[in-house]
N, C-alpha and C positions, 0 to 999 in steps of 0.2 A: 870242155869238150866241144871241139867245133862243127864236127858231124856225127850223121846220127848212128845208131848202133850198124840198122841196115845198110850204110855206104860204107864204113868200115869193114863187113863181112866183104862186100864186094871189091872194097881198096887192099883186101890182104886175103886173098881166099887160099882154104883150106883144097886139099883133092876133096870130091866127089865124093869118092870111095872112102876118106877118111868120117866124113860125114857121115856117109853109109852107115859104116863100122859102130860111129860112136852113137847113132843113132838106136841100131840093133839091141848094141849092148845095153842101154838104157833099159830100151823097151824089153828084153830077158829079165835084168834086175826088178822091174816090175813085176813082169809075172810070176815071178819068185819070192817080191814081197808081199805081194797080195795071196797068195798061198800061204806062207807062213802066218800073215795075217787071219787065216782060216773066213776071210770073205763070203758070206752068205747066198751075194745075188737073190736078194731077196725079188725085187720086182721081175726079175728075168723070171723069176719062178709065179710070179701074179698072171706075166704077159702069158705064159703055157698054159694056165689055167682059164684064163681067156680064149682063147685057141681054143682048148679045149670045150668047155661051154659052147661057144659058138656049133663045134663038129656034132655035137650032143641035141643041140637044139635048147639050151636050159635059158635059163635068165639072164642075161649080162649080170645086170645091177643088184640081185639079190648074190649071185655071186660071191664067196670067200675063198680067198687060198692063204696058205701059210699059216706057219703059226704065230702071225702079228693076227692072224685074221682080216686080210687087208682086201677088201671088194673094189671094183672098175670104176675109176676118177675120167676115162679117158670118152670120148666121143664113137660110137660102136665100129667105126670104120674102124678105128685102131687096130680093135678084136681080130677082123679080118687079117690083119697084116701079120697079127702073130699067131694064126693058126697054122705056117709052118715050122711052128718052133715044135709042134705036136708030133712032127713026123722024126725025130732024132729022140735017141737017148737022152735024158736028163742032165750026164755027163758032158756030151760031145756035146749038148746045147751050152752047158757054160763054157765051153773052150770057143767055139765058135763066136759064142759073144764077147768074149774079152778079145779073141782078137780082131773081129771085127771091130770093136770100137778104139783099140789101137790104130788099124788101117784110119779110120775117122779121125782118130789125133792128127795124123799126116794131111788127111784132105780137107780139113777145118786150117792148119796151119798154111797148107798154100795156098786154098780161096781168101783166105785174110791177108795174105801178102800181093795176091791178087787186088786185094779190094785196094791196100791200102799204097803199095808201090806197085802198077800196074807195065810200069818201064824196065822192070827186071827181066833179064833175058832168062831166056830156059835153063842155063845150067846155073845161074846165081838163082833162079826161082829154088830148084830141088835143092841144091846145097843147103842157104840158109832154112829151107824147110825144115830137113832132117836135122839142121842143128837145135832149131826153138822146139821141134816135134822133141827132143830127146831130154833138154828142159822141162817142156810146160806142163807136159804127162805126168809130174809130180807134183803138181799143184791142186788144191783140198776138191775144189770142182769136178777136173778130172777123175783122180782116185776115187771120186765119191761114185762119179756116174757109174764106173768099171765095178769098186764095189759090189755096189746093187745091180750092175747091169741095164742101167737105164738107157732112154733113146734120145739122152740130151744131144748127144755130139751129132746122132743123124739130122734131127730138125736145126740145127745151126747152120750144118753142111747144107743144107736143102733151099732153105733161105738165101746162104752165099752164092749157093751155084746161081741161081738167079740172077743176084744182084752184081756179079762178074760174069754174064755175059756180055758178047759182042751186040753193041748196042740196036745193030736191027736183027737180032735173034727170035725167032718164032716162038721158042720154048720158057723163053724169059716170063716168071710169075709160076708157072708149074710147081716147082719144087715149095714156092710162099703157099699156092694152093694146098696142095697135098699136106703140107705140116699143118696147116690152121686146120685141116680135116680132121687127122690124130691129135693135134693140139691145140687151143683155142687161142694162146698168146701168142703165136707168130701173126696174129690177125692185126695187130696193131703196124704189122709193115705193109700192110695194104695199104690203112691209112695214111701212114705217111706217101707212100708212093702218089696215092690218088690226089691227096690233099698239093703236094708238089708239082704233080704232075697237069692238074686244074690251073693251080698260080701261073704255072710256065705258057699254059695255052693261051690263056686268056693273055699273058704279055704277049706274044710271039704269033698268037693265033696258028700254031703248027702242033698237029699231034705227034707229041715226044715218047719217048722211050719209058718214063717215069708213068703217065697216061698206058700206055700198051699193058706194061707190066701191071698193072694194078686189076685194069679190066679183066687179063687174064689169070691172074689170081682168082677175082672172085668169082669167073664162069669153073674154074675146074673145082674150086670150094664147093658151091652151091653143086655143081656137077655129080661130085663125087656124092655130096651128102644126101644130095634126091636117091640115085641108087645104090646106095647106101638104106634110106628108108622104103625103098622095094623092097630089098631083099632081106631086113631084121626090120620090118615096121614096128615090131611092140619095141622093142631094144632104144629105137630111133625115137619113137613120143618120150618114151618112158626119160629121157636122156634130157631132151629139146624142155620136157616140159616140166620135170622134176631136178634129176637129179643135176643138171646144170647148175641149180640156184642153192645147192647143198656144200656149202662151203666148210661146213663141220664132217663132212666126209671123209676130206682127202687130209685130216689130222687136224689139232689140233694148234691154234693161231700161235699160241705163245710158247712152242716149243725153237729149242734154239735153230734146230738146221732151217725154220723160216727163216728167210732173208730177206721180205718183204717189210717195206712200209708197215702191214698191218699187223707181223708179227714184232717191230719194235716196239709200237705203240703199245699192243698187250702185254708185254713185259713191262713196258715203263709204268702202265698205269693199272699193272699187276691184278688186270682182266682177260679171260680168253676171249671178249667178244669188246672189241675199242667203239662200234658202234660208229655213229658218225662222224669224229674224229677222225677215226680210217678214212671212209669215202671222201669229206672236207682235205684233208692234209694228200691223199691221193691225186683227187684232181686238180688240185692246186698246183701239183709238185709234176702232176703226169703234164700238164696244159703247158705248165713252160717250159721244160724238156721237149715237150711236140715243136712248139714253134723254135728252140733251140736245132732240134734235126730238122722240122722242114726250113730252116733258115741255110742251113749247111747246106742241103739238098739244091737249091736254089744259086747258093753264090758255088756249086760246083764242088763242092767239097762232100763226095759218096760216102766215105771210109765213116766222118765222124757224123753224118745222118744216120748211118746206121748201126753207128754203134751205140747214138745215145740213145735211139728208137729202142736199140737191145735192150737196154742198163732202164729203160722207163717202162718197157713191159713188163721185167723181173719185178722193178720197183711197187708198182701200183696195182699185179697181179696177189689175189687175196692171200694163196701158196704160193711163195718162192723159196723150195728147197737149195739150200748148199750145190746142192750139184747142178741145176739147174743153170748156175751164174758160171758155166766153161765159156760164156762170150766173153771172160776173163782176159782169152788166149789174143780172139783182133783186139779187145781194149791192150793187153800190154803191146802187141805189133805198133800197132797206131803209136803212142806214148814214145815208143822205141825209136820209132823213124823221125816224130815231131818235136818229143823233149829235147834236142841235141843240148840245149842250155840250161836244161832242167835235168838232168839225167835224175838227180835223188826222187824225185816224182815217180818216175819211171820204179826205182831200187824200191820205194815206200808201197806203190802198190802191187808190185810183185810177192814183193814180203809181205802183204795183206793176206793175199792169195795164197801162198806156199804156206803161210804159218800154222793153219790148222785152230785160230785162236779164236773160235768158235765155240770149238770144243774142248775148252779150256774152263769153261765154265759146270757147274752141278747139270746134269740134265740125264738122269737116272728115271723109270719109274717113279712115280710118285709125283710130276708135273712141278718140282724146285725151282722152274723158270719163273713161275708167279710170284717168289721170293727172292728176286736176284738184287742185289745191294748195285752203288752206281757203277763201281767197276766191271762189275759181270755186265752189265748192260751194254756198257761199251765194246766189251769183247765180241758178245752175242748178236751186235749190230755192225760188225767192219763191215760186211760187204755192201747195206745201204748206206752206211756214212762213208765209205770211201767213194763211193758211185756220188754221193750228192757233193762231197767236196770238189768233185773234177766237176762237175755241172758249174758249180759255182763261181769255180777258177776258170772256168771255158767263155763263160757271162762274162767276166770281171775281163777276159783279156778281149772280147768283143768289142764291151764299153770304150778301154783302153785307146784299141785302133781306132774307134769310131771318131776320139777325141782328138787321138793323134791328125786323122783327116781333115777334123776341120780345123784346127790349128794350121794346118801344112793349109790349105785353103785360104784361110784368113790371112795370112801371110803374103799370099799371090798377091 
């Protein structure tokens, strides 16, 4: 294969309209399997209960809804945002949100083709959209977040919109602020921004665009969350000061849908609490994945700063549920447009993602992950070990070139 997937959509395009079409139809058979599925929406139904609380005036954090019994993981702005899920029917609110977060499938697929071919015209933009949108919709991440109804696909979209704007954009960092306010791991693309954006000044002595975006993140962050602690101050300590550091909260480590770092660890070592193993193997593994994205960041290369910034927040974050990992969708764009000579790369982590082989392993009631033998372990870890293999393979072809140069140097 000489070119990449993306330059072949555009060397042989389909209509418009066909894309449309086959896009549509995808997106129907979803919602049709997901119904026959008899899909729960379990968090969409936590987020109303939040909303509601909030309208009440009650507790956030003593807060329960459902019958997981599952109380507020999120920072109390969140609450805010879903106090109008309160004003609809129960009904119209799960239909609203499954197709909202279909419309999201679409705008997470063209800020990712954005990030990562930014030379695509407008109609090869929408085209190959609608074609990976009608694909990727069926991959465990996806289906998971729809499921339950979660806000993974908005905070990705929020991040991107950012990170594809036009580079003297006002608004650039807004969308990074705002997620890190409802979500505390989009915070790590401040960092990189800031950390990149520092390096580049200090060569160049010019305030850049990486610089802008970062400051502006953290003013509408901090922004938000001061009024934010006006208007629910006990909600706001109670958060900041407690329930922040309650990592046994939002479930427990060694169930399989974690996909983190420190849920492989407590299955391998057949603990719910890896202790400082986790933190040690974390920051080891987060430290050079940073300097692998702000190195990208720096030699110009946006798409893959942030997409490993993605894949190391998931990583080193205490919870990283299944669904959480839809930055699946730029890592396969990215793979698609760069493997052209690797394409099975591309087919192996696709099939990581699509396969569902997660949940392939025992993970009933009764916490079976603290018993899982070597093969479940591998199942119930594809999406860190796929993430750490590409980190690896990404090093390994850095070193590569590096050698390559100075060979080609030494030769001169």
């Amino acid at each position: 294969m000489s070119v990449s997937v993306l330059s072949k959509t555009r060397a042989r395009p389909w209509p418009l309209a066909t894309a449309a079409a086959v896009c549509l139809l995808s997106f129907a058979a979803f919602w049709v399997a997901q119904r026959l599925a008899h899909v729960n929406m379990l968090d969409v139904m936590v987020y109303r209960a939040e909303g509601e609380t909030v309208r009440a005036g009650g507790d956030l954090y003593a807060m329960r809804a459902t019958s997981a019994n599952l109380g507020m993981t999120y920072p109390p702005f969140a609450a805010l945002l879903f106090v109008p899920l309160t004003l609809v029917s129960v009904p119209l609110m799960r239909t609203l949100s499954t197709a909202g977060n279909l419309l999201l499938v679409v705008a997470l697929v063209q800020l990712s083709l954005q990030l990562v071919r930014p030379s695509l015209s407008r109609t090869d933009l929408w085209r190959t959209t609608l074609w990976v949108a009608a694909v990727v919709v069926w991959c465990e991440p996806v289906w998971t977040t729809l499921r339950y109804g979660q806000i993974n696909l908005l905070i990705a979209v929020a991040v991107l919109w950012d990170l594809t704007r036009r580079r003297d954009s006002r608004w650039a960092g807004l969308g990074i602020g705002l997620a890190t306010a409802v979500k505390l791991t989009p915070g790590l693309f401040v960092v990189l921004l800031l950390v990149a954006g520092l390096l580049l000044w200090r060569r160049d002595r010019v305030w850049n665009t990486w610089l802008r975006t970062a400051v502006t993140a953290t003013v509408v962050f901090l922004g938000t969350t001061l009024a934010v602690a006006l208007a629910l101050p006990a909600d706001s300590k109670r958060f900041w000061t407690e329930t922040l550091f309650e990592t046994g909260r939002v479930g427990f480590a060694e169930e399989t849908a974690n996909q983190s770092i420190r849920g492989v660890l407590a299955r391998l070592m057949h603990t719910d609490d890896p202790g400082m193993w986790w933190a040690v193997t974390a920051a080891v593994l987060g430290g050079v994945a940073m300097v692998l994205a702000v190195r990208a960041a720096l030699g110009g290369d946006k798409a893959v700063a942030v997409v490993v910034c993605a894949f190391t927040a998931l990583m080193i974050s205490p919870i990283s549920w299944s669904h959480h990992w839809v930055w699946c969708v730029p890592l396969l764009i990215l793979l698609a447009d760069r493997a052209a000579r690797a394409w099975p790369v591309t087919g192996a982590v696709g099939l990581a993602f699509a396969s569902f082989a997660l949940w392939w392993v025992p993970h009933d009631p009764g916490r079976p992950e603290l018993d899982q033998n070597a093969g479940q372990m591998v199942l119930s870890a594809i999406y860190p070990l796929t993430a750490t293999a590409l980190l690896v393979g990404y090093a390994l072809t850095l070193r590569r070139q590096a050698q390559a140069r100075t060979q080609a140097v030494a030769k001169e």
